[in-house]
C-alpha positions as a Markdown table, in Angstrom:
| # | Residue | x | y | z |
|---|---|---|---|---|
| 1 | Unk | 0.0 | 0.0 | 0.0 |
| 2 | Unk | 1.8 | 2.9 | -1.1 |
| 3 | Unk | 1.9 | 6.4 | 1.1 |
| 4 | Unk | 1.7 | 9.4 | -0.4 |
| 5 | Unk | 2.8 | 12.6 | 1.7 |
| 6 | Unk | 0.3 | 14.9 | 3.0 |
| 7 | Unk | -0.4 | 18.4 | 2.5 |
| 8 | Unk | -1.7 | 21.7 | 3.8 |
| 9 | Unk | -3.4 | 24.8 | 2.5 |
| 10 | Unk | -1.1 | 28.2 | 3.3 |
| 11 | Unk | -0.5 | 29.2 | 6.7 |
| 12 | Unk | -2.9 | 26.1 | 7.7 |
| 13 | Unk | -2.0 | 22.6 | 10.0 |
| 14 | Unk | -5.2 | 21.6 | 9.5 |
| 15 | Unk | -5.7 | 17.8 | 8.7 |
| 16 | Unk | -7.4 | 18.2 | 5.0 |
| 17 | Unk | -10.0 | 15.1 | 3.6 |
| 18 | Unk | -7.6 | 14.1 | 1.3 |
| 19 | Unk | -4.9 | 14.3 | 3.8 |
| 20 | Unk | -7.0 | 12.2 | 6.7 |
| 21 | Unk | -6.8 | 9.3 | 3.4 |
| 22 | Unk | -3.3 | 9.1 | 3.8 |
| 23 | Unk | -3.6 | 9.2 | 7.5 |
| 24 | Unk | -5.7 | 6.5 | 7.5 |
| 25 | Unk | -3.6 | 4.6 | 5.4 |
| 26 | Unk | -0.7 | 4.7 | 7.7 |
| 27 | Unk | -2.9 | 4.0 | 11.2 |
| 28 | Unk | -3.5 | 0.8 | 9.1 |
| 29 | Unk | 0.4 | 0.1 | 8.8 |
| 30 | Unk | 0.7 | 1.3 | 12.6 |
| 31 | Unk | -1.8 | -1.4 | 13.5 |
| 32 | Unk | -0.8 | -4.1 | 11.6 |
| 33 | Unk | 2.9 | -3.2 | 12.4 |
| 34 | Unk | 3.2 | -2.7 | 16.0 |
| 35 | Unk | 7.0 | -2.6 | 16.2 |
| 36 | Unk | 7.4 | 0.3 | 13.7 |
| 37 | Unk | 8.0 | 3.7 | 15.3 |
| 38 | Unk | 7.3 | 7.1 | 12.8 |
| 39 | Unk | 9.1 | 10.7 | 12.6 |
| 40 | Unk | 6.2 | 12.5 | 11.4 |
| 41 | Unk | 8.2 | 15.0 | 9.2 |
| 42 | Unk | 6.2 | 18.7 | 8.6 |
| 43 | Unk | 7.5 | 21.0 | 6.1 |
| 44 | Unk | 6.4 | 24.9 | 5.0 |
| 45 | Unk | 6.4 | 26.7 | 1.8 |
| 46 | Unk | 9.1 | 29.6 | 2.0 |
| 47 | Unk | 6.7 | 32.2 | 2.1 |
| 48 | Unk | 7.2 | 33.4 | 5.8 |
| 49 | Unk | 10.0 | 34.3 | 8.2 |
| 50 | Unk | 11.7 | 31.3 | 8.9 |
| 51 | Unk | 10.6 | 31.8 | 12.6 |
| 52 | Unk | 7.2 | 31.4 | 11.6 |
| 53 | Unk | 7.4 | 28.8 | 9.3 |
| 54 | Unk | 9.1 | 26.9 | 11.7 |
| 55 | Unk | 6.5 | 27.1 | 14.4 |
| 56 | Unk | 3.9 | 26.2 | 11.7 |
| 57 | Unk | 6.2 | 23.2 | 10.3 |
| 58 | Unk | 5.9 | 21.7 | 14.0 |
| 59 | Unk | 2.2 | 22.6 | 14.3 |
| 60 | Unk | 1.5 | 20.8 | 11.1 |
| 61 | Unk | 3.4 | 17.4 | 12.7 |
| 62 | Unk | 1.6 | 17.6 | 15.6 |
| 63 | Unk | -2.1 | 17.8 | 14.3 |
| 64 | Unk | -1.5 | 14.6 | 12.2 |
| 65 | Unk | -0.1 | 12.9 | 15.2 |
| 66 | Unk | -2.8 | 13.7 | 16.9 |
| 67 | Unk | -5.2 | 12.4 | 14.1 |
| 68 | Unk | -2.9 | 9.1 | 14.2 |
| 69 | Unk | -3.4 | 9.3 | 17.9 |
| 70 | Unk | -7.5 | 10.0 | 17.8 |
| 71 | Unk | -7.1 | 6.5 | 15.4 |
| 72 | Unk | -5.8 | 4.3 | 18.7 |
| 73 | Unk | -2.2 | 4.8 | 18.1 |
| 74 | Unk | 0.1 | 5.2 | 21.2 |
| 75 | Unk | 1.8 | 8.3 | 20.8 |
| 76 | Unk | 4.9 | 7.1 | 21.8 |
| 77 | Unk | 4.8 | 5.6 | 18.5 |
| 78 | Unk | 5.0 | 8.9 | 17.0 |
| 79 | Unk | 7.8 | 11.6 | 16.5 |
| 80 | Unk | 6.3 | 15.4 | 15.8 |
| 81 | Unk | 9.1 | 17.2 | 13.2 |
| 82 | Unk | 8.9 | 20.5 | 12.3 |
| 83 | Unk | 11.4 | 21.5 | 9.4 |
| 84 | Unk | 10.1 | 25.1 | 8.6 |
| 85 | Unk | 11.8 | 25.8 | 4.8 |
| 86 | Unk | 14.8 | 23.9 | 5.4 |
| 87 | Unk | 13.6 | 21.1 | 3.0 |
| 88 | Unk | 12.6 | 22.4 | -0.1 |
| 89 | Unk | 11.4 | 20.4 | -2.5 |
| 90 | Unk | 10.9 | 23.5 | -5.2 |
| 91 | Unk | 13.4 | 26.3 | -4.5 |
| 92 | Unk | 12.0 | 29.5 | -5.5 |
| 93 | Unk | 8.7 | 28.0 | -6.3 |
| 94 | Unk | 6.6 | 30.3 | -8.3 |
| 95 | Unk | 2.9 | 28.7 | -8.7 |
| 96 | Unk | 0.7 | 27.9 | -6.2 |
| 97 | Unk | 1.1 | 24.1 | -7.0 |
| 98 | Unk | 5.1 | 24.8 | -6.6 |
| 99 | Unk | 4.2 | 25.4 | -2.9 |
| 100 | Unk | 2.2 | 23.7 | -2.3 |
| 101 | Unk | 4.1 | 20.6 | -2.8 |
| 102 | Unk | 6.6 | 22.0 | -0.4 |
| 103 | Unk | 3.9 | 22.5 | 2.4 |
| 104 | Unk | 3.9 | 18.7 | 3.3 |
| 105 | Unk | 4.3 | 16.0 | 5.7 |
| 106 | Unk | 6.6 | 13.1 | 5.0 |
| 107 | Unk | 6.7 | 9.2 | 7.4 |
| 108 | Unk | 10.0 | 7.8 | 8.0 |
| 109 | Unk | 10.4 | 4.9 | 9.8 |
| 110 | Unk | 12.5 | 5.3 | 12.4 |
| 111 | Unk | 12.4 | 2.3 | 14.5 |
| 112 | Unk | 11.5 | -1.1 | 13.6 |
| 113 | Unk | 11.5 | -3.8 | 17.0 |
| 114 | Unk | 10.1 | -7.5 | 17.0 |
């Protein structure tokens, strides 16, 4: 089952529909995976002071923990990582679908136990 990243609209952590798919996806990896630990990684557009962006980068990793969490995921499952603009995936975008894809969340496994 393949996970895509998540997104946000600007200067929003808000869980979207499509990103509560996703979401939902990965609670069932969580659940049928109980050993795997996840860095939720949160990432801004560059559209901010870097201050901000990096409170809102964090804000963004903690409201889809906490929708992993409302799911019945121990949250010390869960890492919340806020990146701010650090992590560009589009330098100097210029459309709106440019930043978009840069306001995201990525999953990395970070700890697998038996």
């Amino acid at each position: 089952m393949p996970l895509d990243n998540i997104y946000y609209d600007l200067d929003k952590a808000e869980i979207r529909p499509d990103a509560a798919l996703e979401l939902d996806k990965l609670v069932k990896i969580l659940k049928d995976n109980p050993g795997i630990r996840i860095e939720l990684s949160s990432h801004t557009d560059a559209r901010s002071s870097d201050e901000y962006n990096q409170d809102l980068s964090q804000r963004r990793a903690e409201s889809a923990v906490e929708y992993i969490v409302s799911q019945g995921i121990n949250a010390s499952r869960l890492e919340a990582k806020g990146y701010g603009e650090r992590q560009l995936i589009i330098e100097n975008a210029q459309t709106e679908e440019e930043h978009q894809i840069n306001r995201r969340t990525e999953f990395k496994v970070i700890e697998i136990t038996e």
